[in-house]
N, CA, C and O of each residue as an XYZ file, in Angstrom:
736
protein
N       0.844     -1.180      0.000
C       0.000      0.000      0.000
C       0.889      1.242      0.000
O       1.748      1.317      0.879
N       0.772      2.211     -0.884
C       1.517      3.476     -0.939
C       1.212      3.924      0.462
O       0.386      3.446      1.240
N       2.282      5.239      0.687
C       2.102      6.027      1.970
C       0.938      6.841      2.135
O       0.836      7.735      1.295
N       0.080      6.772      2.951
C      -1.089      7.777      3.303
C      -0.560      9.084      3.467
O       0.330      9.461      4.230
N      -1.541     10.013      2.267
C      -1.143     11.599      2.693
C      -2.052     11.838      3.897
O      -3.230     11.659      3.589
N      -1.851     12.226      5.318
C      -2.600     12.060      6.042
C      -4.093     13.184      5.902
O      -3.724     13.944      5.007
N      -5.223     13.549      6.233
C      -6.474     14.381      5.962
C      -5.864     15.636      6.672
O      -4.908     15.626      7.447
N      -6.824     17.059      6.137
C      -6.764     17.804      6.566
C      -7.952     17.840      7.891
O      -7.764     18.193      9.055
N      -9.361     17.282      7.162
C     -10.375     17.169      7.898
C     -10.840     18.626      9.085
O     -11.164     18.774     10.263
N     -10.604     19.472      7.842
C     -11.710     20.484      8.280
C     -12.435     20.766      7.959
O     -12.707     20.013      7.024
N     -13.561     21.891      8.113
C     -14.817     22.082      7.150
C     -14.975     23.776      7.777
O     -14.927     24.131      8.955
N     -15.102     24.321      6.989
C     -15.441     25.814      6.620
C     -16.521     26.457      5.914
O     -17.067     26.058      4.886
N     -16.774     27.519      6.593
C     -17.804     28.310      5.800
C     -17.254     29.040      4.457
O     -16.038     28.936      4.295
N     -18.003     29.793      3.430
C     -17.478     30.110      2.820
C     -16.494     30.960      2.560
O     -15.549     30.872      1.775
N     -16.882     31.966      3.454
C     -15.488     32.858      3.991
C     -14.489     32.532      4.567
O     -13.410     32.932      4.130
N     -14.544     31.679      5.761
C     -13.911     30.756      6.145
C     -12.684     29.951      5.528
O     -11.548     29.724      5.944
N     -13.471     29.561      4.204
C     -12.693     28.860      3.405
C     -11.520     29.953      2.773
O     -10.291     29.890      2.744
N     -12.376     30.856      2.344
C     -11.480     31.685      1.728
C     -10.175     32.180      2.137
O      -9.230     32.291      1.356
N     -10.131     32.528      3.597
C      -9.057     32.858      4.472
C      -8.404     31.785      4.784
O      -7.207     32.067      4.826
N      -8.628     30.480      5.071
C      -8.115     29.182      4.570
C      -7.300     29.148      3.357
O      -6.148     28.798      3.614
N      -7.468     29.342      2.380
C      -7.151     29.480      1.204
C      -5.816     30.205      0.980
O      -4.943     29.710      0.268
N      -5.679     31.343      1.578
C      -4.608     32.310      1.650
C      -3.229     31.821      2.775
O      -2.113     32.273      2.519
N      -3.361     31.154      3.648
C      -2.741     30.407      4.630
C      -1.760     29.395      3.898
O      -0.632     29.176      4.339
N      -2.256     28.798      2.760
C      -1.167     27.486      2.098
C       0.143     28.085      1.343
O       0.345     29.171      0.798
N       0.840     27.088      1.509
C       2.236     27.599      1.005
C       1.756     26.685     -0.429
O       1.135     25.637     -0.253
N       1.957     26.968     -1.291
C       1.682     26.746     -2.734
C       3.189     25.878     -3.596
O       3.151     25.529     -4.776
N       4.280     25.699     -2.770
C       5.560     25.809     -3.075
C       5.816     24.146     -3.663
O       6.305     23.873     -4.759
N       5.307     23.066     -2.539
C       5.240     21.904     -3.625
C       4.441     21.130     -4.534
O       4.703     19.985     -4.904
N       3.367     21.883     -4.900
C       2.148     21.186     -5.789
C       1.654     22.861     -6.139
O       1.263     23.584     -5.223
N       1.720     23.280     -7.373
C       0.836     24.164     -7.467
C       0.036     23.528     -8.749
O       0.609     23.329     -9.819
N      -1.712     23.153     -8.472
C      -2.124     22.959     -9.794
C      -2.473     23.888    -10.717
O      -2.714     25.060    -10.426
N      -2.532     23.223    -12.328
C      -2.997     23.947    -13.080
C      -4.507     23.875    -13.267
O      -5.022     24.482    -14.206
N      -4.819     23.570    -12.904
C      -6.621     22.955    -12.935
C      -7.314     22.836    -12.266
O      -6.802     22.711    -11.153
N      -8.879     22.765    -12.244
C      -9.619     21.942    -11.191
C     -10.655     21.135    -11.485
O     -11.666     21.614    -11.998
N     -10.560     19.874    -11.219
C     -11.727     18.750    -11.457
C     -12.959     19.140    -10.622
O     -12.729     19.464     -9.457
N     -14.241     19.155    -11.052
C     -15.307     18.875    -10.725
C     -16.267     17.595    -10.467
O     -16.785     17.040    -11.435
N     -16.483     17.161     -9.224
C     -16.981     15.762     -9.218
C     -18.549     15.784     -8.483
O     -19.014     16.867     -8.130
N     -19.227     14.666     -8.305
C     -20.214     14.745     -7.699
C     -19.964     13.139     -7.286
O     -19.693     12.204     -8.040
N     -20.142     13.139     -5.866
C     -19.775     12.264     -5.193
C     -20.805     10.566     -5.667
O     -20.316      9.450     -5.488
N     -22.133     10.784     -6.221
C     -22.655      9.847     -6.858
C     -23.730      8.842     -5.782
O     -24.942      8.658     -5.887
N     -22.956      8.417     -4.962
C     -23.217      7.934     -3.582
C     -21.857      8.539     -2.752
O     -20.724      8.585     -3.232
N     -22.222      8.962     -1.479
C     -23.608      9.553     -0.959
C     -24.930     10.211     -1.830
O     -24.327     10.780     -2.740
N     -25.950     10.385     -1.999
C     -26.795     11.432     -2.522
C     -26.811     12.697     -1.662
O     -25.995     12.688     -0.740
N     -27.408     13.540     -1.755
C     -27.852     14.094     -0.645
C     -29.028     13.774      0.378
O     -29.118     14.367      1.453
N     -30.102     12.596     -0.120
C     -30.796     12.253      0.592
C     -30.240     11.413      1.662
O     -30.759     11.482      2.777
N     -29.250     10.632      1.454
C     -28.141      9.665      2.115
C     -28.021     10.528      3.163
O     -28.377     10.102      4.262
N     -27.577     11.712      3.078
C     -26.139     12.975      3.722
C     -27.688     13.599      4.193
O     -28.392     13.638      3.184
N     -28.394     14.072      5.341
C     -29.900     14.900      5.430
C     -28.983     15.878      5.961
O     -29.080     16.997      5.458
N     -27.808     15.659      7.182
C     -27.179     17.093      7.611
C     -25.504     17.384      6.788
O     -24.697     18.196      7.241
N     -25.279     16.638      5.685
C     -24.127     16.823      4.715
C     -23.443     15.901      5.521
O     -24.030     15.116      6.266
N     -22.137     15.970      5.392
C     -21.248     15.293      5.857
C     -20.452     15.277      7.280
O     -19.834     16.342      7.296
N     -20.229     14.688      8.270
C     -19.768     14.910      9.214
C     -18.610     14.303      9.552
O     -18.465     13.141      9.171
N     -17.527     14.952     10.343
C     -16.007     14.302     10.586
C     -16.216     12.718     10.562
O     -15.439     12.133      9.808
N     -17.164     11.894     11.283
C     -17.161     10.999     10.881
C     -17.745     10.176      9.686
O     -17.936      8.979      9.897
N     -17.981     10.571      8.730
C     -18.477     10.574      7.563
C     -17.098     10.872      6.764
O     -17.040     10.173      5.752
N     -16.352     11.431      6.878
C     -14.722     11.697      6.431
C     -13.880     11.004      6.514
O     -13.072     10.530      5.715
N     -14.194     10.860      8.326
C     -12.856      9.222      8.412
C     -13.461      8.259      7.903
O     -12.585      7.511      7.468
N     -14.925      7.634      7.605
C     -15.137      6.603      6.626
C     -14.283      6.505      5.548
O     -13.471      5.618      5.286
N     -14.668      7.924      4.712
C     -13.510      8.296      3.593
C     -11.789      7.620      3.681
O     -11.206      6.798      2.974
N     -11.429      8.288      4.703
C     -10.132      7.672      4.839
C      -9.959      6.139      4.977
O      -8.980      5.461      4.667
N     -11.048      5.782      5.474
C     -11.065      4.135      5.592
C     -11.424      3.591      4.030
O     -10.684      2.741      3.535
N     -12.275      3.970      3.473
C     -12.524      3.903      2.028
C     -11.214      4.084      0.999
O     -11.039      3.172      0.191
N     -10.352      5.135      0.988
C      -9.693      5.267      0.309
C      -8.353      4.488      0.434
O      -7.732      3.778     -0.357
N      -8.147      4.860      1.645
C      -6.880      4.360      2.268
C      -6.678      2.840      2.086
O      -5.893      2.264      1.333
N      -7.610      2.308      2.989
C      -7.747      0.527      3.591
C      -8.807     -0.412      2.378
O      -8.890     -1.629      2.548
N      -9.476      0.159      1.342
C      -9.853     -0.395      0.805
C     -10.018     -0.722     -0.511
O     -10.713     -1.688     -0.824
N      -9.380      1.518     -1.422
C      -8.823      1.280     -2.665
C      -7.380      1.037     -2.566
O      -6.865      0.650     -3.615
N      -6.448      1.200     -1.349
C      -5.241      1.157     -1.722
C      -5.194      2.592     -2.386
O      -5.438      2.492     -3.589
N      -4.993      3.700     -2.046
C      -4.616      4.721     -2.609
C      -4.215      5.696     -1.591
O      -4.860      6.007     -0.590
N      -2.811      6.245     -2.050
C      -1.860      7.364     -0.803
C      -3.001      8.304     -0.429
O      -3.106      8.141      0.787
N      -4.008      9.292     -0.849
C      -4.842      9.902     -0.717
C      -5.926     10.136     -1.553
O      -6.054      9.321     -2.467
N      -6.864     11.168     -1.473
C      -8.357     10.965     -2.119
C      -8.352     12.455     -2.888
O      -7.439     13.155     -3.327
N      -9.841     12.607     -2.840
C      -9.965     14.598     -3.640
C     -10.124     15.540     -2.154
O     -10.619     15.508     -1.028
N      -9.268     16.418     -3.130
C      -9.135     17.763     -1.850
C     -10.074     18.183     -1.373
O      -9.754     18.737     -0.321
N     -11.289     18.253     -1.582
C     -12.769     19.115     -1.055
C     -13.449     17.843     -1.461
O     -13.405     17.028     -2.383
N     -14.368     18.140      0.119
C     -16.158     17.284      0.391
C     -16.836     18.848      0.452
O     -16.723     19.766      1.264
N     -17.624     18.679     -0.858
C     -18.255     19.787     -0.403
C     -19.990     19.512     -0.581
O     -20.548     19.124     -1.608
N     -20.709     19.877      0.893
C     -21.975     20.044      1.171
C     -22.807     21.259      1.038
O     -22.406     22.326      0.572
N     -24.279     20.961      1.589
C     -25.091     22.151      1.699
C     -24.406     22.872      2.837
O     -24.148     23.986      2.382
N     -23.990     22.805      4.061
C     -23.364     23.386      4.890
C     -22.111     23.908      4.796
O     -21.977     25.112      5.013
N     -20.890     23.045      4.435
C     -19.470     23.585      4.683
C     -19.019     23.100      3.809
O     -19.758     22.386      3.130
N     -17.405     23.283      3.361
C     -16.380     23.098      2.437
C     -15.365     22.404      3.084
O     -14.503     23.026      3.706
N     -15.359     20.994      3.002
C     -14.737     20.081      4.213
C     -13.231     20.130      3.111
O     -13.350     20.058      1.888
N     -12.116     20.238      3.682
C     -10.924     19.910      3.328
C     -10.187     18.324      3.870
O     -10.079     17.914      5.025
N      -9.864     17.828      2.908
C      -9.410     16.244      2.814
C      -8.457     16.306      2.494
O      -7.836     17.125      3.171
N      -7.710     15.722      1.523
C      -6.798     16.051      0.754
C      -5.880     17.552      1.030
O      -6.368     18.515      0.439
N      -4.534     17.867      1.909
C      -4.577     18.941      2.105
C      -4.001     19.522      0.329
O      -3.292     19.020     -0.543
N      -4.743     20.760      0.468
C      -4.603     21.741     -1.227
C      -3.309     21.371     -1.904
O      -3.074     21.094     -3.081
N      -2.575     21.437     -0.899
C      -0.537     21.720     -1.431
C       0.031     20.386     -1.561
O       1.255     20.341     -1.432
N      -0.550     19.328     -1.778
C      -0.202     18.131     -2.015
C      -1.444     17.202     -3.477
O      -2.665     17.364     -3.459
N      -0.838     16.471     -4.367
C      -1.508     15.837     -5.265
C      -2.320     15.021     -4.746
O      -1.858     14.400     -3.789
N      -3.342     14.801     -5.025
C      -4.047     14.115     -4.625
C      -4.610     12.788     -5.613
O      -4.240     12.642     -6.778
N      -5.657     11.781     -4.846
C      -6.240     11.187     -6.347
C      -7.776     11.414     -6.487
O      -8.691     11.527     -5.672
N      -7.705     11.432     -7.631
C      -9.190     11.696     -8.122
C      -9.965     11.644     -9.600
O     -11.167     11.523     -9.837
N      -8.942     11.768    -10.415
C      -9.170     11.658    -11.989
C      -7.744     11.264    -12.199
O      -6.837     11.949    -11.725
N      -7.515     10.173    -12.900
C      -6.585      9.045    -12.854
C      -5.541     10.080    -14.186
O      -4.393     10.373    -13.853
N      -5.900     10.403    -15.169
C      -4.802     10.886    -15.770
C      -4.430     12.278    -15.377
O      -3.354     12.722    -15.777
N      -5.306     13.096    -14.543
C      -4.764     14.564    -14.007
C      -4.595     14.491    -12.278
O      -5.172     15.364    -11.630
N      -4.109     13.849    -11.835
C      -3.913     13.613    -10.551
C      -2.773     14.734     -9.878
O      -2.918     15.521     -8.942
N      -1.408     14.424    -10.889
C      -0.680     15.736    -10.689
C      -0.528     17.116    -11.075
O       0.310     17.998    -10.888
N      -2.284     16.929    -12.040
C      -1.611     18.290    -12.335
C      -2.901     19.010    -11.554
O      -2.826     20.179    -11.176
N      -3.776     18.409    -11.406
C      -5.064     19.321    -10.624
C      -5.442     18.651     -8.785
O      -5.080     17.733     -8.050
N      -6.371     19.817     -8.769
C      -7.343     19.606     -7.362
C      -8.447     18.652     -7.957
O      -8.828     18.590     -9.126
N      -8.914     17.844     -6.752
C     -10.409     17.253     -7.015
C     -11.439     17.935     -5.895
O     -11.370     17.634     -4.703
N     -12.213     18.702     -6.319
C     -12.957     18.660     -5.334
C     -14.936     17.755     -6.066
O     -15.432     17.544     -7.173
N     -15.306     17.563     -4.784
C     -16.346     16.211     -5.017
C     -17.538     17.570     -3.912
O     -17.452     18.355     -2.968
N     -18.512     17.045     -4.905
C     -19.572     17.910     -4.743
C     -20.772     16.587     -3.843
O     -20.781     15.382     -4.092
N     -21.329     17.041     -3.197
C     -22.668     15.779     -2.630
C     -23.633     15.773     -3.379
O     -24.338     16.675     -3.831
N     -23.628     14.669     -3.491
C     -25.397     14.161     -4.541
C     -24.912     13.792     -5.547
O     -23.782     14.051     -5.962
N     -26.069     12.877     -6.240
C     -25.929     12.562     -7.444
C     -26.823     13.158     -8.709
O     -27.845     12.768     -9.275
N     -26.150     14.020     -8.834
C     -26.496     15.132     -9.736
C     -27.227     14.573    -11.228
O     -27.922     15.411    -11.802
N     -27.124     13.472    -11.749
C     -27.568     12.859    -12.548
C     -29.260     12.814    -12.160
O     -30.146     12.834    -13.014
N     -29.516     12.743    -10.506
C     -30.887     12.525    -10.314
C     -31.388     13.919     -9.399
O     -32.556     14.301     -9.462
N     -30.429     14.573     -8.604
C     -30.762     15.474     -7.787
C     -30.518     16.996     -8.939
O     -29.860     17.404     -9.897
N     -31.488     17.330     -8.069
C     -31.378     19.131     -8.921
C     -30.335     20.037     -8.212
O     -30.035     19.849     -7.033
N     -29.687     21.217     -9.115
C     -28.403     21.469     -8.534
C     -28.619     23.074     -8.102
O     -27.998     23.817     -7.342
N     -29.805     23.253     -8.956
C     -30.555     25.074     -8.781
C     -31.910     25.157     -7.935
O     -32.727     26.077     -7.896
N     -31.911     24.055     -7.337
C     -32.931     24.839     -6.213
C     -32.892     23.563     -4.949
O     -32.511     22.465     -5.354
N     -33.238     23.664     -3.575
C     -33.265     23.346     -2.354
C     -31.969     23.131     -2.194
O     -31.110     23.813     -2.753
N     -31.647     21.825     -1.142
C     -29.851     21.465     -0.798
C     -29.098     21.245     -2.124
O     -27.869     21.268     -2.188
N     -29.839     21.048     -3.089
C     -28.527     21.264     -4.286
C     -27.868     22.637     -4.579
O     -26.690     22.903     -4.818
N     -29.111     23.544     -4.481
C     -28.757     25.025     -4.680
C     -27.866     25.124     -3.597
O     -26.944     25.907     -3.827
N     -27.843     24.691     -2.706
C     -26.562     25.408     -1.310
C     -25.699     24.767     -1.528
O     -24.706     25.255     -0.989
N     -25.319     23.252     -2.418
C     -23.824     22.901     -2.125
C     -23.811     23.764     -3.670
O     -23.061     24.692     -3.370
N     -24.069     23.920     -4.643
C     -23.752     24.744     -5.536
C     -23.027     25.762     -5.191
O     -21.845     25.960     -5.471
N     -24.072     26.721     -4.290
C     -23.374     27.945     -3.678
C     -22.038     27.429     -2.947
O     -21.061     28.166     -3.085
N     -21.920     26.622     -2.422
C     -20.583     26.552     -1.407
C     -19.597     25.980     -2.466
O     -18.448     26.421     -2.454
N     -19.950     25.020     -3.395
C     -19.217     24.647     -4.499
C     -18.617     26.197     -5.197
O     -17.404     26.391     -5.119
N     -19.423     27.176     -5.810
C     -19.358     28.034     -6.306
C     -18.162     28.821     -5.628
O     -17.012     28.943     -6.051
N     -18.666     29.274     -4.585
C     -17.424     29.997     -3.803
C     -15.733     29.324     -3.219
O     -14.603     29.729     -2.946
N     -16.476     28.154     -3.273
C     -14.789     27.259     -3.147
C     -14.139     27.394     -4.215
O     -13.021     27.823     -3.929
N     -14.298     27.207     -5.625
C     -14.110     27.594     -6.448
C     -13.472     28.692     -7.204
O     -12.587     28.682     -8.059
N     -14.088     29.549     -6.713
C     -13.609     31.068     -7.004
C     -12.949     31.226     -5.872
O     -12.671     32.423     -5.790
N     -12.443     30.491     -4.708
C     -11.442     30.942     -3.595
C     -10.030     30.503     -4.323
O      -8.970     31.117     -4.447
N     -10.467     29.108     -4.783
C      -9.137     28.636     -5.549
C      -8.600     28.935     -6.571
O      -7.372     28.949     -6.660
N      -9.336     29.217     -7.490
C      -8.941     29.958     -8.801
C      -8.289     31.057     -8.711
O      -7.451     31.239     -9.595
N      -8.429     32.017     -7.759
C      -7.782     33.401     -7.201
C      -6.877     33.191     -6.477
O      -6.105     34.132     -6.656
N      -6.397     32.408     -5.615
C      -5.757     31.913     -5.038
C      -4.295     31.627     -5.812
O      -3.177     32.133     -5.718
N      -5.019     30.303     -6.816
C      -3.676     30.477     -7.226
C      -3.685     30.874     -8.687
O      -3.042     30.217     -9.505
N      -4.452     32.016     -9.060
C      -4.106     32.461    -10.415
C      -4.580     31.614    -11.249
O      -3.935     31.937    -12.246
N      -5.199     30.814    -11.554
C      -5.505     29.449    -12.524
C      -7.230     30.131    -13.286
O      -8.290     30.453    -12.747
N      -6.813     30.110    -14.587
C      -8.159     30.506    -15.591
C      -9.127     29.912    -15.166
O      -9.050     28.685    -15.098
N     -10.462     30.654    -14.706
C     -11.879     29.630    -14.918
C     -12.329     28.658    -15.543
O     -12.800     27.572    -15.206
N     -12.040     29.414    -16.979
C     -12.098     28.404    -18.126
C     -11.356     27.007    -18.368
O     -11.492     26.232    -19.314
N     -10.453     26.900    -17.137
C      -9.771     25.567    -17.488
C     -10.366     24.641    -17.075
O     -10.195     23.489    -17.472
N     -11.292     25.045    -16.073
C     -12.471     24.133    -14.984
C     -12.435     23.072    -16.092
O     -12.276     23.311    -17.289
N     -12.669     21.401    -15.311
C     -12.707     20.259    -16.098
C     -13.824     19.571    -14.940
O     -13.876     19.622    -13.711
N     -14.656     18.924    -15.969
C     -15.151     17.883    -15.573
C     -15.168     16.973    -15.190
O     -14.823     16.346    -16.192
N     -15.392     15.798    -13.976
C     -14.709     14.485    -14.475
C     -14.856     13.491    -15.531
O     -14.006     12.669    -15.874
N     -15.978     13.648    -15.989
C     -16.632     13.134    -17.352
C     -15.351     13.329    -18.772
O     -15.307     12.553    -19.726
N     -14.249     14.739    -18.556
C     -13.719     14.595    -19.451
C     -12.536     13.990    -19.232
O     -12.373     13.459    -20.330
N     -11.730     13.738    -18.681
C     -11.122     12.834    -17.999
C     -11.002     11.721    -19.013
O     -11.849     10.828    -19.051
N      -9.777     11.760    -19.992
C     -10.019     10.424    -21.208
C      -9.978      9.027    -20.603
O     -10.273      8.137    -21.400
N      -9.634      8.592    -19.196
C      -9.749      7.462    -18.956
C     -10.575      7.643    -17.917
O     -10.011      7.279    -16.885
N     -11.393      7.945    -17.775
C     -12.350      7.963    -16.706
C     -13.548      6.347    -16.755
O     -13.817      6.251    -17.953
N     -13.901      5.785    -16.392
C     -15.475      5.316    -16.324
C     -16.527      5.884    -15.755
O     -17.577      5.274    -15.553
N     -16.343      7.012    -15.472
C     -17.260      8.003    -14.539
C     -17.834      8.808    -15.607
O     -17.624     10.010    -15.448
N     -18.646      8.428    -16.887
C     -18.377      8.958    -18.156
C     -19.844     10.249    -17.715
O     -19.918     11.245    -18.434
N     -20.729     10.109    -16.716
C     -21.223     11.353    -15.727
C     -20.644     12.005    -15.108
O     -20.563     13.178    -15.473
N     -20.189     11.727    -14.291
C     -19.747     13.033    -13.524
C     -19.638     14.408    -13.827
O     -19.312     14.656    -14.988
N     -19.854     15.483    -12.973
C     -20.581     15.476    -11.852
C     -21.780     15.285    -12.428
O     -22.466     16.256    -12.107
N     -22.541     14.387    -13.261
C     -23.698     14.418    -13.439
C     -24.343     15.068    -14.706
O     -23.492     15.556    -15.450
N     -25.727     15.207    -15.170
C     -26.259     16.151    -16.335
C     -26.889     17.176    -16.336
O     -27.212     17.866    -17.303
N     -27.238     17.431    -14.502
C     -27.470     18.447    -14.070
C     -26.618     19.797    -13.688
O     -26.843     20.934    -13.271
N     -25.787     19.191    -13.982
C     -24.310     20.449    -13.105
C     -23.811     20.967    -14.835
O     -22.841     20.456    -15.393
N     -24.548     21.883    -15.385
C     -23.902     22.390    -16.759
C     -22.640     23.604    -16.188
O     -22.712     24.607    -15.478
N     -21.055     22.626    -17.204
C     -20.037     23.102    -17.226
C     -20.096     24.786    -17.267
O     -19.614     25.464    -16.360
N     -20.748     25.355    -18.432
C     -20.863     26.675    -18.735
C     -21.374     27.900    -17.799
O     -20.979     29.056    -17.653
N     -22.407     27.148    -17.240
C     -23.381     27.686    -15.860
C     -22.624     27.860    -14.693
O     -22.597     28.996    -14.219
N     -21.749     26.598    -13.906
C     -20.711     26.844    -13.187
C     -19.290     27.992    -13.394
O     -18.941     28.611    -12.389
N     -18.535     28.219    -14.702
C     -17.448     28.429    -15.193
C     -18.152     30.168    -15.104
O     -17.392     31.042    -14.687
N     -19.223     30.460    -15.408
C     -20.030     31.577    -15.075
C     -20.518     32.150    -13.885
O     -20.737     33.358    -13.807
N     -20.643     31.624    -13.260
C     -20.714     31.742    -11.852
C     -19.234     32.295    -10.731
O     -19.161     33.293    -10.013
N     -18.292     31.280    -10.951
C     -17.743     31.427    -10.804
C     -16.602     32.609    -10.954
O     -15.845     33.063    -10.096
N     -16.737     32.924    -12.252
C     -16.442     34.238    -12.778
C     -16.679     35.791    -11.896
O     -15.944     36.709    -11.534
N     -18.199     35.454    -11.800
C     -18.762     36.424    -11.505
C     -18.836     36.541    -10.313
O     -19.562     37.472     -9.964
N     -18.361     35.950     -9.493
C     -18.220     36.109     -7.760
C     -16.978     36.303     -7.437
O     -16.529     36.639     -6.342
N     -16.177     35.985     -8.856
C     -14.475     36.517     -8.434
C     -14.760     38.147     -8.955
O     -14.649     39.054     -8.129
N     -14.998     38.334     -9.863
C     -15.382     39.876     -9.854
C     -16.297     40.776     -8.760
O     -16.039     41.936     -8.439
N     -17.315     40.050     -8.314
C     -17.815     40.480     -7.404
C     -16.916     40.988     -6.290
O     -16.423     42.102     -6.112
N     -16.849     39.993     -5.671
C     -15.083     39.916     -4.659
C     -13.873     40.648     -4.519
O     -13.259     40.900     -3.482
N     -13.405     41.195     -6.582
C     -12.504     42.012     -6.264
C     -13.406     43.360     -6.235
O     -12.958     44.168     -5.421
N     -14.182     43.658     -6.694
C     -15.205     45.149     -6.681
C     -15.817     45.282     -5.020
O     -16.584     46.216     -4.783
N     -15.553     44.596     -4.228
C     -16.211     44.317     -2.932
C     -14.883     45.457     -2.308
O     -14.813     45.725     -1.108
């Protein structure tokens, strides 16, 4: 079994996150990218209060003890908080041919069946949204490079995050709350 990158296992609000964000030393992993995922199972009906620390160390037991893999994707992100896993400044796994060069962060629900613009989908959106635009500013990295996991040429995840989560709609969003942000 490779070496475990050990969890960050925190969870933040969105601001929160953001000032989080500014704290990492960027010096041995800086990515060029960021994967978008939707966790598939859990749903959000699974998750009624999102995810909780112990709902994370499952994760680590999942990833660690049962795929055999050094670590997982950098962000669990819920209707409530922006859980950090994977700490940012280290590669993580998550999309098998961009592992070193991007972040994974994994969205809750399975977006294929859950809606992503209105009730708890609309709030991990929003917290998705702003994690997003914390990282992209953060470390300088184009919106437009945002990737799917669906595109991912060796993926079997040929959904992800689902058919509800439109690429263009996010990559827009996102945009516009980093402008917001610097005009703030």
């Amino acid at each position: 079994m490779p070496n475990w990158k050990p969890i960050v296992g925190l969870a933040f609000n969105q601001d929160e996150f953001e000032s989080y964000c500014h704290t990492i030393q960027w010096s041995a992993f800086k990515p060029k990218f960021i994967v978008l995922h939707n966790t598939g199972l859990p749903t959000l009906n699974m998750r009624p209060e999102g995810f909780t620390l112990q709902h994370i160390q499952n994760l680590v037991h999942y990833y660690r003890d049962e795929l055999k893999w050094s670590a997982g994707p950098h962000l669990f992100i819920d209707d409530h908080k922006i859980w950090v896993f994977t700490p940012l400044n280290m590669s993580g796994i998550h999309a098998n041919s961009w592992n070193k060069l991007s972040l994974g962060v994994e969205i809750l629900g399975d977006y294929d069946k859950d809606i992503f613009s209105q009730g708890r989908g609309l709030a991990v959106r929003k917290n998705a949204i702003a994690a997003l635009a914390s990282l992209h500013t953060v470390l300088g990295i184009d919106v437009s490079t945002l990737k799917f996991h669906k595109e991912e040429p060796n993926t079997t995840h040929k959904n992800c995050p689902g058919k509800n989560v439109i690429k263009q709609e996010v990559i827009a969003e996102v945009k516009d709350l980093i402008s917001k942000r610097k005009g703030a």
